[in-house]
Each structure stands twice: as structure tokens, then as C-alpha cells.
TITIFI-70586 format. One record per atom (N, C-alpha, C): x negated, y, z negated. Coordinates in pm, whole numbers, plus 50000, padded with zeros to 5 digits. Atoms other than C-alpha are relative to their C-alpha. Layout:
# TITIFI-70586
XYZ;...
//
This chain:
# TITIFI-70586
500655013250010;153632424626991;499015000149884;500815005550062;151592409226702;498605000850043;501434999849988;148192419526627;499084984549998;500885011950045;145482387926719;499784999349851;500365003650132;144562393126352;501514995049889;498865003650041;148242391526238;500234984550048;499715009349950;148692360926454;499124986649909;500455010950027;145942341226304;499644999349851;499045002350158;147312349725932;500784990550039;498485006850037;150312331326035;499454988750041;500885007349941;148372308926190;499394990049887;500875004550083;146392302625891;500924993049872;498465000950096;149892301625670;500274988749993;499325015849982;151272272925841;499444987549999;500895014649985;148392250925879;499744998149816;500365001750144;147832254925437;501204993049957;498395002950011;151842247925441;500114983450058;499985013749941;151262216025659;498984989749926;500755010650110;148582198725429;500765001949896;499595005450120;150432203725136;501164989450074;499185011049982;153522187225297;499624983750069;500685016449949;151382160525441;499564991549899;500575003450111;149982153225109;501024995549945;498985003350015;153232151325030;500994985650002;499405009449921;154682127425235;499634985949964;500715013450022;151522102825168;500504996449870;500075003650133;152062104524780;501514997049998;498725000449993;155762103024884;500374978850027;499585009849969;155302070825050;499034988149953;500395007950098;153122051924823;500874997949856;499195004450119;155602055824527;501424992950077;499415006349938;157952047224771;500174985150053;500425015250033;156302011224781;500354997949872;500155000450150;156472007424421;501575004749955;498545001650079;159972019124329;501034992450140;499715010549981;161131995724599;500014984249988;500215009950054;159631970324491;501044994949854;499484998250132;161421975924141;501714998650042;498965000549916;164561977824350;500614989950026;499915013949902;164411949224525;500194989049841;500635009750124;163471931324148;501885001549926;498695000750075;166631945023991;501404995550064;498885003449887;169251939424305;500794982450017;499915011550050;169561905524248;500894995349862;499835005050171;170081901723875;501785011849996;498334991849998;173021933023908;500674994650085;499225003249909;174351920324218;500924984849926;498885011350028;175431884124068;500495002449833;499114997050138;176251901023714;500965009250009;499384997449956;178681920223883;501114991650071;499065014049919;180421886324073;500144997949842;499815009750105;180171869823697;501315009549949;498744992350116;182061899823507;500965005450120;498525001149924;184551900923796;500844990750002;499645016650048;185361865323735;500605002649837;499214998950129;186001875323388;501475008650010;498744988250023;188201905723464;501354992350062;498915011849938;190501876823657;500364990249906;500305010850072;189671851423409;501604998049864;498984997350127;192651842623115;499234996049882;500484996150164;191131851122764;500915000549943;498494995550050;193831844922552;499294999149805;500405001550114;191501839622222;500185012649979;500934983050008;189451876822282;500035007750074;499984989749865;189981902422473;499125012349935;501554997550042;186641919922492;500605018950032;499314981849993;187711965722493;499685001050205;499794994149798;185961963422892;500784994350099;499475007149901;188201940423012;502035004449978;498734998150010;191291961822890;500495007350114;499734987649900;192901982023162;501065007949957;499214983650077;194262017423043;501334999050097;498954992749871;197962025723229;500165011949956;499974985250013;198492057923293;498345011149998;501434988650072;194852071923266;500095018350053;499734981450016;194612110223216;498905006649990;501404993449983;190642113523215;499374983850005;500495008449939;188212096323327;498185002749987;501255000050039;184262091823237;499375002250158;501305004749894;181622097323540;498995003349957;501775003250040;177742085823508;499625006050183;500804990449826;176032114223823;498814993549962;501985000950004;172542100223895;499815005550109;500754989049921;170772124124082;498454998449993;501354998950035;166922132624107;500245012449929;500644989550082;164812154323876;499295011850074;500584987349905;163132175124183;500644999150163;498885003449822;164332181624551;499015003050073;500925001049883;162452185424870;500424983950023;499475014849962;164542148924934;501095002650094;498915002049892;166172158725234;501775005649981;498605000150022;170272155725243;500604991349825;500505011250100;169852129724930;500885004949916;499364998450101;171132148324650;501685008750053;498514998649938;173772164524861;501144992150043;498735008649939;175732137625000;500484994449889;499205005050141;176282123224662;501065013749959;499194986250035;177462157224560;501334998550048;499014997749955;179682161024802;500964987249995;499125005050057;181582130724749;500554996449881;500324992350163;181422137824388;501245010650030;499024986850023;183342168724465;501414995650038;499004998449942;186002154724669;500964990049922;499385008950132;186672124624364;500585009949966;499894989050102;186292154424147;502265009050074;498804990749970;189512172424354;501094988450023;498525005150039;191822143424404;500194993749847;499905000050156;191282135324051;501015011049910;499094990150088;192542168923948;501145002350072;498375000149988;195322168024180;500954992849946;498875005750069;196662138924033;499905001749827;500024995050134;195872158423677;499294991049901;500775007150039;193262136123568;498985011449996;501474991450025;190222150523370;498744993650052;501375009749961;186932142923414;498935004449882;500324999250042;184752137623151;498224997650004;501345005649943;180582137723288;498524996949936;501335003150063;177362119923215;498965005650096;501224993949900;174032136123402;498604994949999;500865006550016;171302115923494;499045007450105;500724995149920;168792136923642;500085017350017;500204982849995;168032178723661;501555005650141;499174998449895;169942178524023;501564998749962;499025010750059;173082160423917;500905012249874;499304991050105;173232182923564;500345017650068;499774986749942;173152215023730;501264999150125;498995002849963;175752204223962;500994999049951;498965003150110;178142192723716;500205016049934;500094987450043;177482228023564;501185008950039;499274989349941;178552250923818;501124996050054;498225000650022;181832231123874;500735001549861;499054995850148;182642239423531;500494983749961;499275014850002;182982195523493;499455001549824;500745002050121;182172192723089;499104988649993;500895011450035;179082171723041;499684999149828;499895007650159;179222151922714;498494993749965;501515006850005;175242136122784;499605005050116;501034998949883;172552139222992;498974997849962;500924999650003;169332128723033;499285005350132;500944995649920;166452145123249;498584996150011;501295002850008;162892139123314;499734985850016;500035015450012;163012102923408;498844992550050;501155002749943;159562101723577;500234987050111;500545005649899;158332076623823;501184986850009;499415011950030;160252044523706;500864997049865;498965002750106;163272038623489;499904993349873;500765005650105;162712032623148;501824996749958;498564999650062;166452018722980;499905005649922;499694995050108;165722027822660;500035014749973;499404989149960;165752061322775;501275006550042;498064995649961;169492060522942;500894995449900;498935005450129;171192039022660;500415011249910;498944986350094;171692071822484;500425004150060;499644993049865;172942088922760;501414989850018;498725008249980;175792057822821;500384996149938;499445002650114;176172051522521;501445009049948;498834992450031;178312082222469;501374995550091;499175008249961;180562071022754;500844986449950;498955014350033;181082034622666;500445003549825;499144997050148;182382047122308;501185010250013;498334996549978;184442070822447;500994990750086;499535007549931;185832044322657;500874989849893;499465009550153;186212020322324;500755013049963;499714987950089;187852051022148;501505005550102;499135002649947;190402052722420;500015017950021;500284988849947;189042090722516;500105002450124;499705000849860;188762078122862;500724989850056;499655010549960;190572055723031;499534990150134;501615007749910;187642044223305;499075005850034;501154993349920;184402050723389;499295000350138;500724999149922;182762055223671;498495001950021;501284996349999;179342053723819;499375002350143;500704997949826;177752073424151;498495004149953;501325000949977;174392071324263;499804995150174;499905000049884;172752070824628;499474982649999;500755018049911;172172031724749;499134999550084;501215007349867;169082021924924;500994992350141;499445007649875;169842009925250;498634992750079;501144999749925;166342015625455;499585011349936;500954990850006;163562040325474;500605014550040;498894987149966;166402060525668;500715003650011;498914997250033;169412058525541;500244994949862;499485001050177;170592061225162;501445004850012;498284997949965;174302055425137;500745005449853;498885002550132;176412072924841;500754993849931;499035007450096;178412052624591;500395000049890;499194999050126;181042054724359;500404987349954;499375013150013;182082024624206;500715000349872;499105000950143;184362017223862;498614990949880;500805008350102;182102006023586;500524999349888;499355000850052;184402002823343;501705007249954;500105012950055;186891984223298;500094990150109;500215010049878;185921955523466;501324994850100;498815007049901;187811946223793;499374991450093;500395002449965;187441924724015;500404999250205;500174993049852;186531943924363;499324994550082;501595001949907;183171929324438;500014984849999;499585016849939;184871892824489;500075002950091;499135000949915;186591904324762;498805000050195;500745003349902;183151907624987;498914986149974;500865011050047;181531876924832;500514985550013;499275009450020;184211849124835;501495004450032;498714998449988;187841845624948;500755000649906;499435004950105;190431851724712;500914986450002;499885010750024;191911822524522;501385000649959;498705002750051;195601815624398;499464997949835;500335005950147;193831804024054;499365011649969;500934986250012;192071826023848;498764993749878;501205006050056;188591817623691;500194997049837;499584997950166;188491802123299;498804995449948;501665004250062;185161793823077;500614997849867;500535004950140;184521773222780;498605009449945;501334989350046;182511797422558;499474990549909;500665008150076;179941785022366;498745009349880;499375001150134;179551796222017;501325000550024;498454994449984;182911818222096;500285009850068;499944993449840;184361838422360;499665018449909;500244984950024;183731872822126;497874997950008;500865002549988;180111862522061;499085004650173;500544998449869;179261855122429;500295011250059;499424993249903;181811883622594;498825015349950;500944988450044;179841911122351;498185001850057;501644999249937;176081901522481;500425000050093;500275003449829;176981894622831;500375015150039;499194986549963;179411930022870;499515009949998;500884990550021;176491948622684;498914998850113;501305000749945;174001936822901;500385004250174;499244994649890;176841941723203;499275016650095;500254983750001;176461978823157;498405005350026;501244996749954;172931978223129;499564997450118;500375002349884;172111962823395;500175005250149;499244997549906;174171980423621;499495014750017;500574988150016;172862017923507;498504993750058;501965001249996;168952004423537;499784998350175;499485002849858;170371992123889;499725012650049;499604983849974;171672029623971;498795005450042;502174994149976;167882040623879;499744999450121;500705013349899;166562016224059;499985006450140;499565000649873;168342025424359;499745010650083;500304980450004;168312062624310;498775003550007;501664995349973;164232065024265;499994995550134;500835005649852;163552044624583;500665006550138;499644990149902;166172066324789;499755009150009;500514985050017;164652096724627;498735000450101;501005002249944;161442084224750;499494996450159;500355002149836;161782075125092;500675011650076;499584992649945;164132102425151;498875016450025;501244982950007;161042130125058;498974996350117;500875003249882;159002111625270;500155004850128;499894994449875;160662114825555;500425012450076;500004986749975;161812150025477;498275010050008;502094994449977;158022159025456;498964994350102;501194996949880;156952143325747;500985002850115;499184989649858;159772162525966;499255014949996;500734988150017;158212191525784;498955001850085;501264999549913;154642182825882;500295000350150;500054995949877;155792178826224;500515012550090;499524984949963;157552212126265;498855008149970;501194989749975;154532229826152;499184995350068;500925000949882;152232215826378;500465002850119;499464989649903;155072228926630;499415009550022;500214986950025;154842258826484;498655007950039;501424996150015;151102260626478;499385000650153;500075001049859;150962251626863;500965011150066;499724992049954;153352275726938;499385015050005;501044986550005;151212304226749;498714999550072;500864999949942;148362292826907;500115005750151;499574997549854;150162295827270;499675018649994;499644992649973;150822327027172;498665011949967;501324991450027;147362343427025;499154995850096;500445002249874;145852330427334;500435011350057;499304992449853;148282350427586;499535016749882;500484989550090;147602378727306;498675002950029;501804995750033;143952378327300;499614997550163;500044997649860;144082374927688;500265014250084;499784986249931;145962403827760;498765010749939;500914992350041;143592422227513;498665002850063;500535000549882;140782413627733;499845003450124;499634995249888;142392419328046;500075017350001;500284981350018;142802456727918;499525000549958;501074995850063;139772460527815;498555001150187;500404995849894;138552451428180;499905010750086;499384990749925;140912470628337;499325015649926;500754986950051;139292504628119;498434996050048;500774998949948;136152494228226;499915000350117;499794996849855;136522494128553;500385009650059;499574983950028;138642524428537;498795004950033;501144992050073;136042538428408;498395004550101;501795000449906;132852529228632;500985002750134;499284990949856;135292539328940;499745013850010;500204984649992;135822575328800;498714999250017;501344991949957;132172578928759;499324998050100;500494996049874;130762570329067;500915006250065;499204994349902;133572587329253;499575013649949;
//
């Protein structure tokens, strides 16, 4: 058995271990206000520019046909954009993306499709790594709140290999906000535009959508398609900080509450420790003053 003085090392361990993760948790769940908020701001603006350029990918363009609205046959590689976080202590978070990541990643190569990867985040690139996936970009260090002009280099390489006919679609996973306690993985096609994300928004139609452009349909299709993309990565962020953020939270205050287990259990136990020590310490005295009067 554990010396009392050993006991209330460990003792002393877990309770230094439980303020940092409490500290944790708080600073966890104040940025956690704040990149929801940012969340919530961008969800909107991607959500119906996603309905618009699905409407196009249906739409008959017979002037311009804009490179994202071509669809490759046959494709033989294939672009993915990983957003991940930059640090962990976030729970299951960066794993569950992973893992369905991996399992793209394997029917991909069964049906002999490459994969060509972008890495948005430390987690994410080091993943990509040790499957041996070639990453063509990456950015890291993305701090608190998503800056674009930081990722546009980073997707930029993609959407040119995409123009360039290197890949024949891209993809983009990242974890989705849901709540405070559940962040859902998602893969979705980000280029070339289809149109998927009618099909929970509106019934389909026998007709298929048509627009009067105004200068001209290259004009308009080039700002709107660029801004498509952007919007849709800043989204990703977006989505990805505020799941990072609630997910640490609540992995740091499972923490905190396991060590204050912990800390109640050592206590139980340097009690019954420092009891018995006592108790034989009686028991020799007593001993003791027996023999000598006897």
C-alpha cells in the first residue's frame, strides 16, 4: 500500500491537472461563443449560394459554359480540401472526419481513382501524411477565426488543377456544427457543380432553371463561381472552428470531472491509509504499556 506522503503527491498531481483543464474548458467556451457566432453569420450566405449554383449546374447555358459547370467522364483522380484543427485535446472531432476520409480514400482506390490532397489545418496534414495521400497545398496556423485571404492560396492550387483537367472533381470534408454536442462529418463535391442540395430544399422539376445574364453569362458566371468557392471554403472554417471549439469544451469538462473523481477517490483512500496508520500506532502503544505493567 501507498505511503500517506505518496498518496498526497498524487493527490496534489491531479488537483494542478484539474485547474489547468478547467481553465481550459472556460477559455474553450468563450471562443466557442464567438466562432459561433461567425458560423451562424456565414451559414446563410453559403447555404443559398449553394441552391443558386445548383440551379446553374441544371440550368441550359448554351452561350458559356463556365470550366465548374463541366462534368469530367471517366474521372481517374480526384482533388480533396481536409479541414481539420491546428491543436487536439477536441475530443473524437478530428477523428471522425478522418475516418471517413479513409474509407472515401479506399473505395476511391478500389475503383483506381487517385487522390490528389489539400490540408487545412496541422491535424488534417499529418494525416494525409502517414497515408502516403500526396498533398499539393496546405495551410496551417489558422488561429482563432478564418481569415480567406489566407486559404485562397491553399484552393487555389486545386481549382487550377481542376481547370487544367488534372482532376476531374473536387471535393471538400470538414466537421459540421450541429450543437454544443454533436459535430457531424461531411464530404460533399465542390467541384463541379451539381445539383444535390435541390433535392432537400425543393422538389424536383421536369424543367430545368434558365437566367437572362446581365452584362453576359461569362462575366456574371466568372464572379458568382469565384465567389461560389469562396464562400463555401470560409463556410468549412466557419464550421470547423466552432466544432473545434465546443468539442474541447466538452472534452475538458469530462476531464475536469474525472479528476475530481479521481481526487475523491485518493482522498477515500489516504483517509483509510492514514487511519490504519493510527490504528497501529495505538495498537504498539498499548502493546507496549501492557508488557510493562505486567
Amino acid at each position: 500500500m501507498p505511503s500517506t506522503k505518496e498518496i498526497r503527491g498524487k493527490i496534489k498531481s491531479v488537483q494542478n491537472t484539474r485547474k489547468i483543464t478547467k481553465a481550459m474548458e472556460m477559455v474553450a467556451a468563450s471562443k466557442m461563443r464567438k466562432a459561433q457566432d461567425r458560423m451562424f453569420q456565414a451559414r446563410p450566405y453559403g447555404d443559398k449560394i449553394r441552391v443558386i449554383s445548383s440551379h446553374l449546374a441544371r440550368a441550359n447555358v448554351t452561350d458559356y459554359k463556365h470550366p465548374f459547370l463541366v462534368q469530367h467522364e471517366g474521372a481517374k483522380r480526384v482533388g480533396l480540401i481536409l479541414v481539420s484543427t491546428d491543436k487536439g485535446l477536441a475530443g473524437a472531432l478530428n477523428t471522425n472526419i478522418q475516418r471517413l476520409i479513409l474509407q472515401r480514400i479506399k473505395t476511391w482506390t478500389e475503383q483506381g481513382i487517385g487522390v490528389d490532397a489539400t490540408a487545412i489545418g496541422n491535424k488534417g496534414y499529418g494525416f494525409l501524411q502517414r497515408l502516403g495521400v500526396p498533398v499539393i497545398s496546405q495551410v496551417t496556423q489558422l488561429g482563432d477565426r478564418p481569415i480567406l485571404d489566407n486559404l485562397i492560396g491553399a484552393i487555389a492550387v486545386q481549382i487550377e488543377a481542376f481547370k487544367e483537367g488534372k482532376v476531374d472533381a473536387v471535393y471538400l470534408a470538414y466537421s459540421r456544427f450541429v450543437n454544443a454536442m454533436k459535430q457531424e462529418p461531411v464530404v460533399e463535391q465542390l467541384l463541379p457543380l451539381t445539383d444535390e442540395h435541390l433535392s432537400a430544399n425543393e422538389p424536383q422539376r421536369k424543367y430545368s432553371w434558365d437566367y437572362i445574364y446581365e452584362p453576359d453569362a461569362k462575366t456574371v458566371l466568372d464572379e458568382l463561381l469565384k465567389r461560389y468557392v469562396e464562400a463555401l471554403i470560409y463556410q468549412a472554417v466557419a464550421e470547423n472552428m466552432a466544432s473545434e471549439q465546443s468539442a474541447r469544451m466538452v472534452a475538458m469538462k469530462a476531464a475536469s470531472d474525472n479528476a475530481k473523481k479521481l481526487i475523491d477517490e485518493l482522498q477515500l483512500v489516504y483517509n483509510k491509509t492514514r487511519q490504519a496508520g493510527i490504528t497501529t500506532e495505538l495498537t504498539e502503544i498499548v502493546g507496549g504499556a501492557a508488557a510493562v505493567s505486567s
